[in-house]
N, C-alpha and C positions, 0 to 999 in steps of 0.2 A: 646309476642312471635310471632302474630301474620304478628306485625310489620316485625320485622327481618326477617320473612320468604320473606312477599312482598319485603325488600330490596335487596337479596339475589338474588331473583329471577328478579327485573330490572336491576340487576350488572350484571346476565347471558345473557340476554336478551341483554345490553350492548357492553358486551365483543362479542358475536354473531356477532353483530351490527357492532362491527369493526373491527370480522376479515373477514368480507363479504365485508367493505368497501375497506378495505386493499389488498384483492385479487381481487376485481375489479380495484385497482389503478393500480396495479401489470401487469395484462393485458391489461389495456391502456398500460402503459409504454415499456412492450412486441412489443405490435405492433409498437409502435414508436422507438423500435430497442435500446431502453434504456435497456439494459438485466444485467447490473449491476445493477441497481435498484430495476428492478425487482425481479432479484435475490432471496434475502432475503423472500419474502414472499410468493413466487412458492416453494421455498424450505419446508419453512415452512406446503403448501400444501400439496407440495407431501408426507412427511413424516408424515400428519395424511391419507391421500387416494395413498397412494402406488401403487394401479391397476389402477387407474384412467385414460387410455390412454392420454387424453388431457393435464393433468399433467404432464406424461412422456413425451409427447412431449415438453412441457413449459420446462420444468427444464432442458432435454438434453440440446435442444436446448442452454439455459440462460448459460447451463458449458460449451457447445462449445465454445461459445461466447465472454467467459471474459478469455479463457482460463485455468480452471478448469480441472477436472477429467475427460479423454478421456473416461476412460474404464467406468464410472458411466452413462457420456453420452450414450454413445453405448448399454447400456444395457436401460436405459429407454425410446432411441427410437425405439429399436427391437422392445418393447412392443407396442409402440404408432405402428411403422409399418404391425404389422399385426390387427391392428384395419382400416388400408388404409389409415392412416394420412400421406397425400400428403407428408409435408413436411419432416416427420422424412425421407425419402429414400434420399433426396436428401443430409440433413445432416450425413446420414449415408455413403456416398458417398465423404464426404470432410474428413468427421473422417477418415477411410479407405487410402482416397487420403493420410492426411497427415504421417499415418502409411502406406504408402509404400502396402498398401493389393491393389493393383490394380484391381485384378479381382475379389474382391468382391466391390472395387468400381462400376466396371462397370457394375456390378449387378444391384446396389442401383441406378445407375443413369439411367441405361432402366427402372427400376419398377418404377422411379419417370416418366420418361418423358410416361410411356404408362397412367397414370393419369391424364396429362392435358387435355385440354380439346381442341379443334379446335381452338375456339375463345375466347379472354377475360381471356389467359394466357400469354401476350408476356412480363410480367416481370416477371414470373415463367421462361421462354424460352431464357429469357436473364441471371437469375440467373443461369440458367442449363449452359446457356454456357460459362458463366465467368467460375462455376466447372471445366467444361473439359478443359479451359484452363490450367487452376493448375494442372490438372492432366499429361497431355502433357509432361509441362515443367517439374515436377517432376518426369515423366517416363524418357523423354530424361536424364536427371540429373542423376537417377541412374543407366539407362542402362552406363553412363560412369563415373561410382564410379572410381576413383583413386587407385591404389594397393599401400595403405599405410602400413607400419608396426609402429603398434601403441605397444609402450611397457610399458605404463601404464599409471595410471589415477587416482585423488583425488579430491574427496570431498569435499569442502569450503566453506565457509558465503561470501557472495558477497564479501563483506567486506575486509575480508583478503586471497583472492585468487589469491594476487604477493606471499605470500609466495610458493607456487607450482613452480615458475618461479625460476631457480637457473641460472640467466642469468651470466657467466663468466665476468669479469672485461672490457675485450677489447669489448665486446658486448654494452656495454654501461649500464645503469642502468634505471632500470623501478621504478614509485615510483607512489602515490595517490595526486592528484589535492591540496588535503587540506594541506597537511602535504610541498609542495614544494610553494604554494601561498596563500597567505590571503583573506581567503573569510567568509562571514558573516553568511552563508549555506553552506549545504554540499553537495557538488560537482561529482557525481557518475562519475566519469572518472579517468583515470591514463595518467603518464607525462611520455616523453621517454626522456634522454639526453646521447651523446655522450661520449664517454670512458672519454677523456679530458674534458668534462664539458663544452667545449665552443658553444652549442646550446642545445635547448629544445624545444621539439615538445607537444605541447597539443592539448588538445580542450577544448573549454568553449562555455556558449550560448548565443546567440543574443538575440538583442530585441525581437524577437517570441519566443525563447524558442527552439530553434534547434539549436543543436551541431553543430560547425565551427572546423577544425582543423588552425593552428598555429606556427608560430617558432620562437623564439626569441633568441638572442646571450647574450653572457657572456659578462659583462661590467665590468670596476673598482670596480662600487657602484651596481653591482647585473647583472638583467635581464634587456634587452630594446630590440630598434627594432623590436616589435612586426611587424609581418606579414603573413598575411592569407597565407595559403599553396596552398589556390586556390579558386581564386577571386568566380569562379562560381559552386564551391562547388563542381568538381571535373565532372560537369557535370550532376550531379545524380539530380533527380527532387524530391523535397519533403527531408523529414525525419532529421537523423542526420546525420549527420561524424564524428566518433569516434577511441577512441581507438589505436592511431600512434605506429608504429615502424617500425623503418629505419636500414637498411641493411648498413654493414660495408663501403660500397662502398659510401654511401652517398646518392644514387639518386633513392635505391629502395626503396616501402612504402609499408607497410602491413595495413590497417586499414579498420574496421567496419563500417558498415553503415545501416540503413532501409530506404533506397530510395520508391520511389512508385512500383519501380517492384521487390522488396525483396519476398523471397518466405516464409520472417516466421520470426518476428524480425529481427534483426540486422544478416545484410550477412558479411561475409570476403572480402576483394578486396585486388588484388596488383594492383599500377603501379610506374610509373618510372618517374624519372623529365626527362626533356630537357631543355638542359643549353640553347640550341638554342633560345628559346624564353620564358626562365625564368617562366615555366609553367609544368603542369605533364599531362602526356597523356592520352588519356582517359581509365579510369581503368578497372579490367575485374576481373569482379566476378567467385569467385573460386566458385569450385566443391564439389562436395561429396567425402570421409565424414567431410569435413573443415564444409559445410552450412548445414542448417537442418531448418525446418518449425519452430526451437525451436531459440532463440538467439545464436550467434555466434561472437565470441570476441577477441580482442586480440591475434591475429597474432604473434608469436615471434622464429625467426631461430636464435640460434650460431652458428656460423661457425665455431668458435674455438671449442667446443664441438661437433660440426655433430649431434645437438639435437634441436628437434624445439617443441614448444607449443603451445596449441589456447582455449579456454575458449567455454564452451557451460552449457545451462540451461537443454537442452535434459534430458529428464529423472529426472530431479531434482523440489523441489518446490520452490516455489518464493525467496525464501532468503538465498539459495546455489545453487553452480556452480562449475560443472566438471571439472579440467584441464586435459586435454590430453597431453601424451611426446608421439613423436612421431619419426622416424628416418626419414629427409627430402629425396624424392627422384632429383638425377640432373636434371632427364627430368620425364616428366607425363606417366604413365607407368597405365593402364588400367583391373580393374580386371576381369578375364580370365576367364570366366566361365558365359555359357549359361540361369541357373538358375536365373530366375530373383527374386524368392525368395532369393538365398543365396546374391544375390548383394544387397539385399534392406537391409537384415543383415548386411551388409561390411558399406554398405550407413550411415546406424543409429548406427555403432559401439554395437551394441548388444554382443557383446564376444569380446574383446581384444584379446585373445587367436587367432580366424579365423584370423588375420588380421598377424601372426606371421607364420616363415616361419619356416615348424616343425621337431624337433627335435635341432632347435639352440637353445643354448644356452644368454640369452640379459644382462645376469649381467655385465660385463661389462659395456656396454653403460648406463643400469639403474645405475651404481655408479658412471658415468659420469654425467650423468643427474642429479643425486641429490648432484653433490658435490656442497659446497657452495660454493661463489669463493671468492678470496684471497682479504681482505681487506686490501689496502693500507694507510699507517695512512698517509696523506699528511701534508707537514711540512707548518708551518704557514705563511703567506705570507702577512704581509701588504700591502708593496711595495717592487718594487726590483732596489734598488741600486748601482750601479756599482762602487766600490774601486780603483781596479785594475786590472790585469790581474787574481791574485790570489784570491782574494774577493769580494763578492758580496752580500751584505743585504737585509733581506727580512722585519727586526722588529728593532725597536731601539732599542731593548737588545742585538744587534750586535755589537752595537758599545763599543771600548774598550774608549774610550777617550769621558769623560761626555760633554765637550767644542762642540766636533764633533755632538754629539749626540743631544745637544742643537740647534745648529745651524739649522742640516737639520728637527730638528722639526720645526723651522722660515720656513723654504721653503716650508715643507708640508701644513701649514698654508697660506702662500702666493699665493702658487698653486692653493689651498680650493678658497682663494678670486680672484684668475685670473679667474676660475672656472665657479663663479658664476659671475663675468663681460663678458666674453663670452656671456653668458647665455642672459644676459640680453642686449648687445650689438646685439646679431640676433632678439631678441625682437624688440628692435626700432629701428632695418632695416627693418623690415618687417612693421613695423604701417609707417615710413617713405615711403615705397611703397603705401602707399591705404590712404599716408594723403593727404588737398590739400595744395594749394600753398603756402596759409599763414602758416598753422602748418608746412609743408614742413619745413621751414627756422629756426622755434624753434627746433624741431627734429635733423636737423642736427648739429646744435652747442652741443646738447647733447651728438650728437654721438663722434665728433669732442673730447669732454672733457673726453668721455669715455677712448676714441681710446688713447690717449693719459695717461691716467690712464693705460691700458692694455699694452701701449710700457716697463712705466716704471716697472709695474710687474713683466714682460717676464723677464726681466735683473735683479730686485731684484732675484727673484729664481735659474737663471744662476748663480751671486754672491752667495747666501747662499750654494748652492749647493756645488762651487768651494774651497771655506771655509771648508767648511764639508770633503769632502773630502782631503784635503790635510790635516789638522790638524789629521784624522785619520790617514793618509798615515806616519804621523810624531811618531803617538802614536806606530803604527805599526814598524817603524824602516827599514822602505821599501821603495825604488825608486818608482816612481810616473811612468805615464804610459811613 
C-alpha cells in the first residue's frame, strides 16, 4: 500500500513537473510572438487561475493574436489593465480600433503611452504608432461609409457560399476551382466564366504559395492560353489576388486581395483593363461597408438583375461566411449623418434594417435576388459542319446517309493526325533554331518530309470532307450550295 501511495505521489509531483514546464515553454513562445502555440497552454492557465492579471494579459493578448474571441479578449485585458499591465491598453486600443469604438480607443492608447517610460521604450513608441496608423485609416474609412442598401444576408460553410450568388444567365457563371479543374488538393478559390463560355478567370498558387489571378480561352479540346491578368500582381505588394469577377463589359474586375496595406484579411478592389497597353490599371480599394478588418470576398454585380453580392467572415466563425445582397448604387453616395457611432454601425452592417430606406417596401428585388436563373440545356456539339444553306451538324447522328457519315469520320480522323503533325512540326522548328550547323541539316530534311506529309493531309480532309458532304446532299434530295 505503501508502495502505491509513493507512486501516486511522484505521478503528482510529475504531472506538476510538466505543467510548469509547459507554461514556461508557453511564455518563451509568447514572447517570441508565437501566440498560436502558445495558445493552448495560457489557456489552459487561465482557466485554472482566472484572476491572475498576467494570465489575462497572456490569453487576451494570444486571442487577439490568432484572431479568436474579441469580446473574451477584451474582458481579460480590462482585468490585466487595471493591474497597470502596460501592455493590455495598448491591445485594448487595437480591439476597440478594430470594433470602430474610436474614443475608447483613444482612451487605451493615452493610458498606454502615459506608461512608457522616457528612455528604453522606442519599440513600445513604434508599436503605439503603427496603432494610431490603423486607427487613422480606419477613422478616415468610416467617416466615408457608402450609403448602401443592403436587403439581406446568409449564412454558409465556406464551402458552399456560391449557393447565395443567384447570378442570372447573361452575368456569366461562378463556380469552385475543384469542380471546373483538376487538382490533387483542394483549392479554396472560385472560377468566373463568361455567359458564352469562351473565357475563364481564376486564380491558383505559385511557387510561394500566393494566389495569381488568370484567364484562359475556350478551345476545341477544352481550356488553353493560359495568362496572368497581371504580370505584377496588379501592383499590390505582398499577399494574394483572388476571387475574379468581370463586368458585362469585359474590362471591369472586381477581385479580393490581402496585399501588405489590407486593413484586415482579404480587401475588395475594382479596376479596369486598358486595351491600350494590354494591362489593368492600378486598382483602388473599396470602402466601407464592402471592407472590414474581417475578410472580404467576392465581389459580384448583375446588371440584368440591378443586384449585387460580396462575401465577408465579419461576425462569423472560421468555417462560415456571410453573403450580403445588396442594391448597387450608379455613383458613390455617402452616409449622411454626423454620428460617428451610427456610421461605424452602417460601416460593420450591424442591422441590415439602418441601411434600408424606411417604410419601402424590397420584396421585389429580394425575389429578384433569389431567383435562380434560367438554365439553358445546350445542344451537343461535337463539331459543326456545314451541309448546306439549310443544314448544319454538330454529331454524327445527324447524318441521314451511313456512307456520308462514314466518310466525314475519315476526316475527323485525318484532321486528329494533321493535328498532331502541326504540333510536332513547330516542335522541330523551334529545336531547328537553337540547333547547330551539323544537326541544322538533319532537322531540316525532317521537316522537309514532314511539311510534305502535312500538304497531303490538308487535301486528304478537303476530299473526305467534299465526299461527305455531297453524298449527304444526295441522301437529302437537295441542291448542293
Amino acid at each position: 500500500m505503501k508502495t502505491i501511495f509513493t507512486s501516486i505521489a511522484l505521478l503528482f509531483i510529475s504531472i506538476v513537473s510538466l505543467n510548469a514546464q509547459t507554461i514556461d515553454e508557453a511564455k518563451q513562445l509568447y514572447l517570441a510572438g508565437e501566440y498560436a502555440k502558445a495558445l493552448p497552454a495560457i489557456e489552459a492557465e487561465y482557466n485554472a487561475k482566472p484572476t491572475d492579471a498576467s494570465l489575462n494579459q497572456w490569453y487576451g493578448v494570444c486571442l487577439f493574436e490568432t484572431g479568436g474571441d474579441l469580446n473574451k479578449a477584451e474582458e481579460c485585458l480590462l482585468i490585466a489593465s487595471k493591474k497597470r499591465i502596460r501592455d493590455s491598453h495598448l491591445y485594448l486600443g487595437r480591439i476597440y480600433t478594430q470594433q470602430y469604438r474610436f474614443d475608447e480607443a483613444d482612451k487605451s492608447f493615452a493610458s498606454f503611452e502615459k506608461l512608457l517610460k522616457k528612455r528604453g521604450d522606442d519599440d513600445a513608441r513604434e508599436r503605439l504608432e503603427q496603432a494610431k496608423k490603423v486607427y487613422s485609416r480606419l477613422y478616415r474609412m468610416v467617416a466615408n461609409t457608402e450609403d448602401v442598401q443592403i436587403i439581406d444576408s446568409i449564412v454558409l460553410s465556406k464551402k458552399d457560399f456560391l449557393n447565395a450568388y443567384m447570378l442570372s444567365t447573361s452575368g456569366g457563371k461562378l463556380d469552385y476551382f475543384n469542380n471546373v479543374f483538376n487538382a490533387n488538393m483542394y483549392i479554396p478559390t472560385t472560377t468566373y466564366s463568361n455567359e458564352k463560355g469562351t473565357k475563364i478567370y481564376y486564380a491558383q498558387p505559385n511557387d510561394n504559395g500566393h494566389f495569381r489571378l488568370f484567364s484562359m480561352d475556350r478551345l476545341l479540346d477544352g481550356y488553353g492560353n493560359e495568362k496572368p491578368l497581371s504580370p505584377n500582381n496588379f501592383g499590390l505588394e505582398g499577399g494574394n489576388t483572388n476571387y475574379p469577377f468581370i463586368m458585362l463589359d469585359g474590362i471591369t474586375i472586381y477581385f479580393a486581395a490581402n496585399d501588405n496595406e489590407s486593413i484586415g484579411g482579404y480587401d475588395l478592389f475594382v479596376s479596369r483593363y486598358n486595351m491600350n497597353n494590354d494591362t489593368y490599371l492600378t486598382p483602388e480599394r473599396m470602402g466601407m461597408p464592402f471592407n472590414s478588418p474581417a475578410n472580404d470576398y467576392l465581389m459580384v454585380i448583375d446588371e440584368e438583375k440591378g443586384i449585387g453580392w460580396f462575401a465577408s467572415d465579419r461576425f462569423q466563425d472560421k468555417d462560415h461566411v456571410c453573403v450580403y445582397t445588396f442594391l448597387p448604387n450608379d455613383r458613390v453616395n455617402i452616409v449622411e449623418n454626423e454620428d460617428m457611432v451610427y456610421k461605424a454601425n452602417r460601416a460593420m452592417i450591424t442591422s441590415i434594417e439602418a441601411t434600408q430606406v424606411d417604410g419601402y417596401n424590397y420584396s421585389k428585388e429580394l425575389a429578384i435576388a433569389r431567383k435562380k436563373p434560367t438554365v439553358k440545356k445546350e445542344a451537343i456539339k461535337d463539331f459543326e459542319f456545314v451541309i448546306n444553306d439549310k443544314h448544319t451538324y454538330y454529331t454524327l447522328a445527324d447524318f441521314k446517309s451511313s456512307l456520308a457519315q462514314e466518310t466525314y469520320f475519315k476526316a475527323m480522323q485525318t484532321k486528329k493526325e494533321l493535328a498532331t503533325l502541326n504540333t510536332e512540326l513547330e516542335l522541330m522548328r523551334l529545336e531547328y533554331s537553337k540547333a547547330d550547323a551539323g544537326n541544322k541539316r538533319l532537322i531540316a530534311n525532317d521537316i522537309l518530309v514532314n511539311e510534305k506529309r502535312q500538304e497531303q493531309l490538308s487535301l486528304e480532309v478537303n476530299k473526305l470532307e467534299l465526299n461527305a458532304r455531297n453524298t449527304e446532299i444526295q441522301e437529302l434530295g437537295e441542291a448542293s450550295f
